[in-house]
C-alpha positions in Angstrom: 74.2 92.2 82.2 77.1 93.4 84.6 81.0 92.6 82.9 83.3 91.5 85.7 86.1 94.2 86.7 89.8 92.6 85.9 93.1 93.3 87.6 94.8 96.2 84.6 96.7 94.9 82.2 100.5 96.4 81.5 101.3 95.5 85.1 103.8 92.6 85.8 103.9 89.5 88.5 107.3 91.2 90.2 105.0 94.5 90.9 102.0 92.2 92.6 103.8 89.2 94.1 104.1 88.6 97.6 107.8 88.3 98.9 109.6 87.4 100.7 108.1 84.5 100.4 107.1 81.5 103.4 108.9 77.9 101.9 109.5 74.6 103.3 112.7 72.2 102.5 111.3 68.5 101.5 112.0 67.1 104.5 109.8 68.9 106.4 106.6 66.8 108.1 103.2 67.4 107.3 103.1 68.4 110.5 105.4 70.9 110.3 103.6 72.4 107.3 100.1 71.9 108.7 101.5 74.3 111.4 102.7 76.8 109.2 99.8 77.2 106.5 97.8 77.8 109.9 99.7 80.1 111.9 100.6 82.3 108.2 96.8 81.8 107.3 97.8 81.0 103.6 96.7 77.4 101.6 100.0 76.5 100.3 103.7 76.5 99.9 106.2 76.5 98.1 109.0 73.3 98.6 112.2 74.6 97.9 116.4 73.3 98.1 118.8 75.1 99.2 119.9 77.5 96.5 115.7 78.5 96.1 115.1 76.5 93.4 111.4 75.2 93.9 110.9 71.4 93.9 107.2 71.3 94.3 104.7 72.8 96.3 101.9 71.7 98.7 98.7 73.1 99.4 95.9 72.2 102.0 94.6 69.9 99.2 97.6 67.6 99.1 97.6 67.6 103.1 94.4 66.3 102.7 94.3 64.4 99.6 97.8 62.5 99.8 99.3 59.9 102.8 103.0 61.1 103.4 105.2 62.3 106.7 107.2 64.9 104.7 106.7 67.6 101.7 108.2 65.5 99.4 105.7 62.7 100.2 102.9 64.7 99.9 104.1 67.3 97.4 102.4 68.5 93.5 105.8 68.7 91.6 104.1 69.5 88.0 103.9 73.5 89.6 102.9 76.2 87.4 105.1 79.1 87.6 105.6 82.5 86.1 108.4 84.6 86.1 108.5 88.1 87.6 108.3 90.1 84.3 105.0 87.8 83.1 101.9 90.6 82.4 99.3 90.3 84.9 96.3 89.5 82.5 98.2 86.5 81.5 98.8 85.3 85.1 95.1 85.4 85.4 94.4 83.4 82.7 96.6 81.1 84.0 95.4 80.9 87.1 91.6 80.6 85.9 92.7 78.0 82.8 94.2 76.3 85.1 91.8 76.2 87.9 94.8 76.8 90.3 94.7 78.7 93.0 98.7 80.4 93.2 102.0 80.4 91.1 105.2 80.8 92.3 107.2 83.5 90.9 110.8 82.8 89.4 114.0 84.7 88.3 116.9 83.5 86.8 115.5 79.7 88.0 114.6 81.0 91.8 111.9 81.8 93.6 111.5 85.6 94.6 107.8 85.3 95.3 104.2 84.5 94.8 101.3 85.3 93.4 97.7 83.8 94.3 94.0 84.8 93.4 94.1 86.8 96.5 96.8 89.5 94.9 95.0 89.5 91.7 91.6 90.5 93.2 92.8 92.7 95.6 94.1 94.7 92.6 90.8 95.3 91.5 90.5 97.4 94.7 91.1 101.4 93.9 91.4 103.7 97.1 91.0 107.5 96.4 92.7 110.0 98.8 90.5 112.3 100.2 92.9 115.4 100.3 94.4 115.0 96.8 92.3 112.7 95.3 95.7 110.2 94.0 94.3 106.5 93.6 96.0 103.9 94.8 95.2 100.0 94.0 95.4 97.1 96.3 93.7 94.8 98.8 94.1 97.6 101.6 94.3 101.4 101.4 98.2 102.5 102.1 99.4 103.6 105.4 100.1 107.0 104.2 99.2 108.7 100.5 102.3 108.5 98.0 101.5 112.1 96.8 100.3 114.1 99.8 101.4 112.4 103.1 97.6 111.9 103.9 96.8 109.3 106.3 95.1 105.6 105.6 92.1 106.8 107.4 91.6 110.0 104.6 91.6 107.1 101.5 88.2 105.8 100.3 87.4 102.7 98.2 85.9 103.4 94.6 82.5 101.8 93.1 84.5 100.2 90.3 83.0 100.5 86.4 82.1 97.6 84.6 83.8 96.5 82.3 87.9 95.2 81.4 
């Protein structure tokens, strides 16, 4: 029987978030966020005030699921969020416990980014330069090798082992 591959452990939510990050104030219409889940390709935001404090967050679901002109109509405001020193295995245990699908990432009270299933399993991606052989995680191979210089086009993806 195969063991699933995991996202390592020692690595924190600030090194894997996305940020900046794309919000919406509460007053903004369903319509407005319709438009901009689409256009960023993404399944939710955050709802934020002005000082970045997150008041909620709404994903395609609540579009879908709730009757409302405005996020905070239509908004989940019991959000689950991490902060930016939280260790990675912990934030996908969250994220699987929880059957959630993204957590917004918080320092000092504010939001600084966010981290989905999308970030975790693109960290279970390894790319080995071909020159030097320096591995790199992540969803895409970088633009340029951190040790060599070598090109994006020199890096190849690695069979992953089984196992944690």
């Amino acid at each position: 029987m195969a063991t699933q591959a995991r996202p390592a452990a020692g690595i924190t939510a600030g090194q894997v978030m996305t940020a900046p990050v794309i919000t919406v104030g509460a007053d903004a219409t369903v319509t407005q966020i319709a438009e901009t889940l689409t256009s960023a390709r993404i399944g939710g935001v955050p709802v934020v005030d002005e000082k970045g404090s997150v008041l909620g967050l709404v994903s395609e679901f609540d579009l879908l699921a709730r009757e409302g002109r405005t996020a905070k109509d239509v908004m989940t405001t019991a959000v689950i969020s991490v902060t930016s020193d939280t260790d990675i295995e912990q934030v996908r245990r969250i994220l699987v416990g929880s059957q959630i699908r993204r957590v917004p990432v918080l320092s000092s009270g504010r939001l600084v980014g966010i981290l989905s299933r999308h970030d975790l399993v693109g960290r279970m991606l390894e790319w080995a330069c071909g020159v030097c052989g320096e591995t790199v995680r992540g969803a895409h191979p970088p633009l340029v090798c951190p040790k060599c210089g070598g090109s994006e086009d020199r890096f190849v993806l690695q069979e992953q082992p089984p196992g944690p």
